[in-house]
N, C-alpha and C positions, 0 to 999 in steps of 0.2 A: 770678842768684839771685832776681833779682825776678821774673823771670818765674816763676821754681818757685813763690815765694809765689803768685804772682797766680791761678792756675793754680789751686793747690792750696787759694784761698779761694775759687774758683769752686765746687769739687769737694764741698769741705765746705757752702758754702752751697746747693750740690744736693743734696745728701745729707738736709741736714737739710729745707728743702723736702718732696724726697720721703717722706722719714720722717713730716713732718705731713699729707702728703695722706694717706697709707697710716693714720695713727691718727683723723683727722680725723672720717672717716666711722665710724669706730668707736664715737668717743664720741658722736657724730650719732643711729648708730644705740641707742644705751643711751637717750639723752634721750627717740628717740622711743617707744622701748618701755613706759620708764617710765609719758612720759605716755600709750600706749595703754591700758595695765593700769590707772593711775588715772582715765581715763575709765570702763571696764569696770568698776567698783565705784561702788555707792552708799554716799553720806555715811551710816552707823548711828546718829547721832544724831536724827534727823529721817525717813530714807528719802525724800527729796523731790528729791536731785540729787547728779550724779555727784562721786565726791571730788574732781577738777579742778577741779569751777567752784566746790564748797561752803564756805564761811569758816567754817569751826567748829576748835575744838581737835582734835576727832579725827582732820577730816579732814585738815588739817596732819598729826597725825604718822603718819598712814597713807599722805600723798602721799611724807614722809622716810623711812618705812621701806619702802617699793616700790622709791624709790630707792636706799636703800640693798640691798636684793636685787638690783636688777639689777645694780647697780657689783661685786655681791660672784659675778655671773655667775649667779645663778638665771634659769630659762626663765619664761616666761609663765604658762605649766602649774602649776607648781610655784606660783607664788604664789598666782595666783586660789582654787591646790586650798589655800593656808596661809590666806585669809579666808574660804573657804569654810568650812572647818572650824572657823575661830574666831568666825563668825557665820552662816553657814546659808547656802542658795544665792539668799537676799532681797537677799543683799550683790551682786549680778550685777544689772548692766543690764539683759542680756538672758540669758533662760534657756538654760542647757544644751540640746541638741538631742539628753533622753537620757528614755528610761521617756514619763509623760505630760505633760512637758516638746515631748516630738516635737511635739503636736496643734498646740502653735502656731504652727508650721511649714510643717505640712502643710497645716491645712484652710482659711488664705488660699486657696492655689493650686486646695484643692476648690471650693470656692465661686466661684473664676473660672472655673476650666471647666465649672462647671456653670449659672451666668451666663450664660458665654457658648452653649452650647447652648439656653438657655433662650431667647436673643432669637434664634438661630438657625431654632428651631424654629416662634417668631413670626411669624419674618418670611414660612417658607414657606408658613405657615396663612394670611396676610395676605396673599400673593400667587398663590394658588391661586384657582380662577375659583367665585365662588360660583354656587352655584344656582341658576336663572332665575327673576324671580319669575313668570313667566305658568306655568312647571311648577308651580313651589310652589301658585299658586292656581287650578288645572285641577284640575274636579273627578273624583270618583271615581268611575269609571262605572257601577258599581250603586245610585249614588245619584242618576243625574245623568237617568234615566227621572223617576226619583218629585219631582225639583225641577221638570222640564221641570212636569208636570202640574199641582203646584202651584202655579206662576204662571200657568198658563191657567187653572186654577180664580178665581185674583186676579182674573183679565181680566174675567171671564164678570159 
């Protein structure tokens, strides 16, 4: 009989074990959501830092009611779109990648590649062999009669 116990408080103490790794990560993953989404919003009192790090009242109960949506299984989506609507898309750390939202996006990446051919383009003007200067200062032969003469004119 004792060994049925013993046995069977092994079974139950795996059980529940496994039952908390399998929720563990769960709630793991809610905490972390929440505080993703409360990073992704700025404090509306101020607009100077995100609800996570900001001590103000509002941003207290906007960090409790994030969490409370998540716990209540709202997506990411869903929320950001419920402060959006309740405060404009200022309440965003970073903007939407949507209309003329996109440029901000974009024209980092324009400006590097166009940077970077720009020194490219430098470097090959810079390493191309310049002009000789004894070419550059030979003269032009329809002119180079009427010099001859006026330095022997000097001479004379």
């Amino acid at each position: 009989m004792t060994k049925y116990l013993s046995e069977s408080g092994v079974c139950a103490a795996s059980g529940l074990l496994l039952m908390a790794l399998l929720f563990l990560p769960a709630g793991m993953q809610a905490a972390d959501l929440a505080r993703e989404i409360q990073d992704s919003l700025v404090a509306p009192c101020c607009w100077s830092q995100p609800v996570s790090q900001h001590d103000s009242e509002i941003a207290h109960q906007i960090r409790h009611e994030v969490s409370e949506m998540v716990s209540a299984g709202k997506s990411r989506d869903e929320i950001l779109n419920f402060y959006v609507a309740a405060y404009g898309e200022r309440i965003l750390v970073a903007p939407r990648a949507t209309g003329f939202n996109l440029l901000a996006y974009i024209l980092p990446w324009v400006a590097l590649i166009a940077g970077v051919w720009f020194v490219v383009a430098l470097l090959k003007k810079m390493r191309s062999p310049a002009s000789s200067p004894v070419a550059a200062a030979a003269p032009d032969s329809r002119y180079s009669s009427l010099v001859e003469k006026e330095i022997k004119d000097l001479d004379d």
